[in-house]
C-alpha positions as CSV (number, residue, x, y, z in Angstrom):
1,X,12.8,-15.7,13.6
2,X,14.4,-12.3,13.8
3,X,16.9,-10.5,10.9
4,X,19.2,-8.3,11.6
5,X,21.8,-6.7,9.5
6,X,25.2,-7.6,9.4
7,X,27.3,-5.1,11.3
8,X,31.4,-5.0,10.2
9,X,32.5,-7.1,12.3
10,X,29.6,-10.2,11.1
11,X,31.2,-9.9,7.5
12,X,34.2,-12.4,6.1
13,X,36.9,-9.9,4.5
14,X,38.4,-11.0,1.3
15,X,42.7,-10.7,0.9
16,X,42.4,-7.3,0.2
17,X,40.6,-6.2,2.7
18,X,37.2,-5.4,1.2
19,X,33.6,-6.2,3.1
20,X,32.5,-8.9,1.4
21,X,29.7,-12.0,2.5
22,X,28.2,-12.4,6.2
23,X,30.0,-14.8,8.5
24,X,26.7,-16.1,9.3
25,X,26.4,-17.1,5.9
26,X,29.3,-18.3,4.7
27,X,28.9,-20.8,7.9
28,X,25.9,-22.3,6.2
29,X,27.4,-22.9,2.7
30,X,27.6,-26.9,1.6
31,X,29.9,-28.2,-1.2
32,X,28.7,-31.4,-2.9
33,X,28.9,-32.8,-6.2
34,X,25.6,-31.4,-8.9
35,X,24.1,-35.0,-8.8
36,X,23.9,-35.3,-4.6
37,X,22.5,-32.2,-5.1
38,X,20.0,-32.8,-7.3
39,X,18.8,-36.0,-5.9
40,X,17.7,-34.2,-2.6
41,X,15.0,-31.7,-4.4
42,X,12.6,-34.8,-3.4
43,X,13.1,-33.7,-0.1
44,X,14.0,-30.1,0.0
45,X,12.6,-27.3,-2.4
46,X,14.6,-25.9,-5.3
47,X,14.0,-23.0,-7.5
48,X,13.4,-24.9,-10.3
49,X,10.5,-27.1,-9.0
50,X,9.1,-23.8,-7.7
51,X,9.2,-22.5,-11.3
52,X,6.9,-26.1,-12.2
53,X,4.8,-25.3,-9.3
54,X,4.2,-21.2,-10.5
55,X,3.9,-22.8,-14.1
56,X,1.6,-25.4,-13.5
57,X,1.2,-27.4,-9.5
58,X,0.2,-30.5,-11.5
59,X,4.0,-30.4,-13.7
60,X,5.7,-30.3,-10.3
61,X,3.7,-33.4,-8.6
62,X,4.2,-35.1,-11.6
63,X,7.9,-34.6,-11.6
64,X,8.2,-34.9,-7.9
65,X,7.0,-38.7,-8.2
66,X,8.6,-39.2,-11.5
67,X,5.1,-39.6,-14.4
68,X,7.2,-36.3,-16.0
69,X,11.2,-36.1,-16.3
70,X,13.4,-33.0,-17.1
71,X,14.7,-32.5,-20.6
72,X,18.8,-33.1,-20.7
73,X,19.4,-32.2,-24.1
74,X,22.7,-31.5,-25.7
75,X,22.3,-27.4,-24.5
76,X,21.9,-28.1,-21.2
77,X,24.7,-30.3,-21.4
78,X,26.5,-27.5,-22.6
79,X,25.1,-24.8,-20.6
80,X,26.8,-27.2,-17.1
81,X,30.4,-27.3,-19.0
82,X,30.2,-23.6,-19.6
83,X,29.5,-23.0,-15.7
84,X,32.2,-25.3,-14.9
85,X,34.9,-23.7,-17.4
86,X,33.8,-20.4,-16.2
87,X,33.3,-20.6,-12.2
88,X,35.7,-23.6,-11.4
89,X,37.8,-23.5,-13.6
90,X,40.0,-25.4,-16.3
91,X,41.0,-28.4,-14.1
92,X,37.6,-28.9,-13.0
93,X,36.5,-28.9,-16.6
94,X,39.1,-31.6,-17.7
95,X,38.4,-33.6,-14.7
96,X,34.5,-33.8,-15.8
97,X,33.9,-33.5,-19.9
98,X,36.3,-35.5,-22.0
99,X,36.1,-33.5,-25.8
100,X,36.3,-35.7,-28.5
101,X,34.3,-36.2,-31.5
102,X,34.5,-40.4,-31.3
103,X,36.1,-43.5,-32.6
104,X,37.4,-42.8,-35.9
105,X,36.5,-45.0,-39.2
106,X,39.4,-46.4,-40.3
107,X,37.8,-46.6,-43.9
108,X,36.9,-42.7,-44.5
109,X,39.4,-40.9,-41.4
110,X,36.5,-39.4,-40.0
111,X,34.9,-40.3,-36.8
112,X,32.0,-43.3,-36.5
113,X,28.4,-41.7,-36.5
114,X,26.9,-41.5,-33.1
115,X,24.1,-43.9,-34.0
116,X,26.7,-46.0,-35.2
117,X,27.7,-49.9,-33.2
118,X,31.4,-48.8,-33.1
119,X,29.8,-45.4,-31.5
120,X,28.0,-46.8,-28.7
121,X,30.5,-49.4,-27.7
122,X,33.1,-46.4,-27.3
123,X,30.3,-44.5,-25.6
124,X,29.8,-47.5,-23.0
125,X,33.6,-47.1,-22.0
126,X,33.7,-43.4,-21.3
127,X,33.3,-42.1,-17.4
128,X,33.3,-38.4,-18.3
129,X,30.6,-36.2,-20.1
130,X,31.3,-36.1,-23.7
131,X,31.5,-32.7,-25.9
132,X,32.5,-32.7,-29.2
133,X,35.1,-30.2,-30.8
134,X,32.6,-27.7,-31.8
135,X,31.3,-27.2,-29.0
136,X,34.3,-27.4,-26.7
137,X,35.4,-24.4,-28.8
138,X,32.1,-22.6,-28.3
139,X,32.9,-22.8,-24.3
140,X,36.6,-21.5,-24.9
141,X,34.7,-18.9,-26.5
142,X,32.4,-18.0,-24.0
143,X,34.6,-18.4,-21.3
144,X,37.0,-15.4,-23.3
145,X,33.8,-13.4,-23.8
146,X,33.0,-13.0,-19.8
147,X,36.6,-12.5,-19.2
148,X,37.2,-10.0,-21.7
149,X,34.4,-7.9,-20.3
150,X,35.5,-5.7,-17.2
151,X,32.7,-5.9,-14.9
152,X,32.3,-9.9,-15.0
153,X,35.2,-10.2,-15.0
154,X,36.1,-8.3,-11.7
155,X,32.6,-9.8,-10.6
156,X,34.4,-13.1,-10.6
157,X,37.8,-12.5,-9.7
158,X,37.4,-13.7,-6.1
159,X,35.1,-15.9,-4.8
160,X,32.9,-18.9,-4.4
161,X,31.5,-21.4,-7.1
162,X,28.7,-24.1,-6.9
163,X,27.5,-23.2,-3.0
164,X,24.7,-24.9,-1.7
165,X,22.8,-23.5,1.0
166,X,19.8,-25.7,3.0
167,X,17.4,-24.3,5.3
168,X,13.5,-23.5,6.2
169,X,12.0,-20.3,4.4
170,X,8.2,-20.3,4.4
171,X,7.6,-23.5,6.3
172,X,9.2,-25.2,3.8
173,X,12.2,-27.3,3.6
174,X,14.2,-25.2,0.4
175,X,18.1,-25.5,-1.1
176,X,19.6,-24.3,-3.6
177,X,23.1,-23.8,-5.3
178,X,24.8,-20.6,-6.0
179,X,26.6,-20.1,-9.2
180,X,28.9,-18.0,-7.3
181,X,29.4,-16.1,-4.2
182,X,31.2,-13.0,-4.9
183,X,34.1,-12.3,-2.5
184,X,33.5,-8.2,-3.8
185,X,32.0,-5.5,-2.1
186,X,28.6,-4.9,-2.9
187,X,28.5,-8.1,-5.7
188,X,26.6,-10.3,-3.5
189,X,25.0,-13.3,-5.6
190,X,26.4,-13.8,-9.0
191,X,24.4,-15.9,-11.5
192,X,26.0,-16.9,-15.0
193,X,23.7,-17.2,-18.3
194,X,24.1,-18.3,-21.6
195,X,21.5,-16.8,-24.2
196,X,21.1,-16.6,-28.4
197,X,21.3,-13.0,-28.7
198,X,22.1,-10.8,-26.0
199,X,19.7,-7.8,-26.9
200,X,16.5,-9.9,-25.8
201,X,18.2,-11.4,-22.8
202,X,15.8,-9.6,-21.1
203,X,13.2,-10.7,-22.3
204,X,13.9,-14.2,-22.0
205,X,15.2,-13.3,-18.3
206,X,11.4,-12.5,-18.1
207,X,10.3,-15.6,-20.3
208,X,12.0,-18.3,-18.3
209,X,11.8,-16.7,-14.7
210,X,15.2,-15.6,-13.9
211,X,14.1,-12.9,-11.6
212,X,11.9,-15.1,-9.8
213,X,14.9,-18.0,-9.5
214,X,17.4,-15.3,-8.0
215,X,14.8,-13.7,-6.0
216,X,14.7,-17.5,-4.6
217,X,18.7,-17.8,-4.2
218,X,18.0,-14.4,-2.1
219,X,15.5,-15.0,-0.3
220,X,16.8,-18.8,0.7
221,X,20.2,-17.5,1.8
222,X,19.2,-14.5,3.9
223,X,16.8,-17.0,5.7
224,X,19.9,-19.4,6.7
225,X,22.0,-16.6,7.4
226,X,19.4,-15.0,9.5
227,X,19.4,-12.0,7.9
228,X,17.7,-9.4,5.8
229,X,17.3,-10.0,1.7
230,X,18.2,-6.7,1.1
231,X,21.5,-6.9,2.4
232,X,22.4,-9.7,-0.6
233,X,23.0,-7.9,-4.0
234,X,22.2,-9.9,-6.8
235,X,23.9,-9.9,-10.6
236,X,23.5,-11.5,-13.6
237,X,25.8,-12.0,-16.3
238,X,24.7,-13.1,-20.0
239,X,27.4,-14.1,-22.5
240,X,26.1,-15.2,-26.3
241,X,26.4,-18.6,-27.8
242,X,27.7,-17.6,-30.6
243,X,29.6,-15.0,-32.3
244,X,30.7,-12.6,-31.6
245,X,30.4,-13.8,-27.7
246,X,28.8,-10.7,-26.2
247,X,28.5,-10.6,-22.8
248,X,26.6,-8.1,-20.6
249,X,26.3,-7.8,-16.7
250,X,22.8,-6.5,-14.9
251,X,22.5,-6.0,-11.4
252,X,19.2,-6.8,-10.2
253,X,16.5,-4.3,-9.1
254,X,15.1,-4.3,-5.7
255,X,11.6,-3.2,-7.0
256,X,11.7,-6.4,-9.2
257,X,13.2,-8.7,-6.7
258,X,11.1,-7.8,-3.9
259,X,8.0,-8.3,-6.2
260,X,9.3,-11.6,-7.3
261,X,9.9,-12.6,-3.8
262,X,6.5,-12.1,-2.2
263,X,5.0,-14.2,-6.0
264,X,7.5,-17.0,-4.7
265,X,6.0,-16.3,-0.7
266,X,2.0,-17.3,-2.3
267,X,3.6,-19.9,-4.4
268,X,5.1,-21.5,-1.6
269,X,1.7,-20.7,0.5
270,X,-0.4,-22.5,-2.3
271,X,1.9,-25.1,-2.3
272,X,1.7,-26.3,1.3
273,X,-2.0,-26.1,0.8
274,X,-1.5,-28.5,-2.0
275,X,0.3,-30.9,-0.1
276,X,-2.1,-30.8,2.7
277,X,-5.1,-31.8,0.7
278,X,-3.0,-33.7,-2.0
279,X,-5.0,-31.8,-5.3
280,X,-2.6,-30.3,-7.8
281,X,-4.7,-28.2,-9.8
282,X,-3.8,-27.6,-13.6
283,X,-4.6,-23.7,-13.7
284,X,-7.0,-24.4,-16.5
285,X,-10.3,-26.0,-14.7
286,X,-12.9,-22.8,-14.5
287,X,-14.4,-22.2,-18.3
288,X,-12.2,-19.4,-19.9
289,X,-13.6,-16.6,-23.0
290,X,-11.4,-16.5,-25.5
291,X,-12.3,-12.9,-26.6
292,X,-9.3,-10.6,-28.4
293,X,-7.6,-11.3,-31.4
């Protein structure tokens, strides 16, 4: 299927006039609650059951048919509320999480234990995700820490939250869902992080395959769009958990995207071959010499 590069008059402008995202792009964008999303990566390949698949092709056929499940804990939990205070906003946020710390015990003043009866039978009759005060306060403070620095914040001033995108890349049926579209000249793909301590964020951007999960997002857009990766900046923007709410904004480096994209190309290569022969190897079956200390 041929590329080509988006000439002027192929690219949406935003109200200020600026060159923003390709026509042919924006075209192909879906919007659809997290969970109808999620419930297609049966069918269609995400970049987080590629990540299972680089890790180990056996994790991602177990969790394709359900032997292995994803962990939800409560940072995760929390990690989703921060995305939506951030990227949709505050009315999204209240429409989704209720924050409340539970029933409280008439006895003390102080609310019922979570492993308590009184607990769960209030828990049975809430329709909304639950965070508690603390860390309802630790979004506010996140959301303050992106917007108080300049570049996320003008990064996110205009543009496009939660944007799925479906198409073919590599033979392969792939989605995924775009934190957000930036409507700004030259932002491109705009991916939102949460992290302990912002001076190793790169390292854990390494650690937990952030570059490969963009170059994905990248590679999966310019394929729908029908156009070439390069024309698709990608950022990142990190903001701490915890005080003093850091934030820091990277762009991403073509040398390292285009590296991660052709890892992602044999991964995607191996897997077909794994589908067609139905083996999902561990990594680990050839004898190994353990031989440095």
């Amino acid at each position: 299927m041929q590329r080509h590069r988006p000439s002027e008059h192929d690219l949406v402008s935003s109200a200020g006039g600026q060159i923003m995202i390709p026509k042919s792009l924006v075209s192909q964008l879906v919007f659809e609650p997290a969970d109808t999303y999620h419930a297609q990566s049966k069918e269609n390949l995400s970049s987080h059951r590629l990540a299972d698949f680089r890790k180990c092709p056996l994790l991602y056929h177990w969790k394709l048919t359900g032997l292995a499940k994803d962990e939800d804990s409560s940072a995760y939990l929390i990690g989703r509320a921060t995305h939506t205070m951030i990227l949709e906003g505050r009315q999204k946020f209240d429409a989704e999480y209720i924050v409340s710390d539970g029933p409280i015990n008439p006895q003390t003043g102080k609310p019922f234990g979570c492993n308590t009866k009184a607990y769960a039978q209030w828990l049975d009759q809430q329709t909304k995700a639950i965070l508690t005060a603390k860390q309802a306060h630790e979004i506010e403070m996140m959301a303050q820490g992106v917007m108080a620095h300049p570049l996320a914040k003008q990064l996110l001033v205009l543009g496009t939250a939660e944007s799925v995108v479906r198409t073919r890349w590599q033979n392969v049926d792939c989605q995924i869902r775009i934190d957000w579209l930036s409507h700004m000249l030259g932002a491109g793909i705009v991916d939102l992080k949460t992290t302990g301590d912002l001076n190793y964020f790169e390292a854990d951007a390494r650690r937990f395959g952030y570059v490969h999960q963009l170059a994905f997002y990248r590679s999966v857009a310019a394929a729908a769009a029908m156009i070439d990766p390069r024309d698709l900046p990608v950022h990142l923007i990190a903001i701490e958990k915890s005080e003093p709410y850091r934030c820091g904004v990277w762009r991403m480096g073509e040398d390292v995207l285009a590296i991660a994209q052709r890892e992602n190309e044999d991964a995607v290569k191996r897997l077909r071959q794994c589908r067609q022969s139905n083996v999902w190897p561990t990594g680990f079956e050839e004898l190994r010499t353990f031989d440095w200390m």
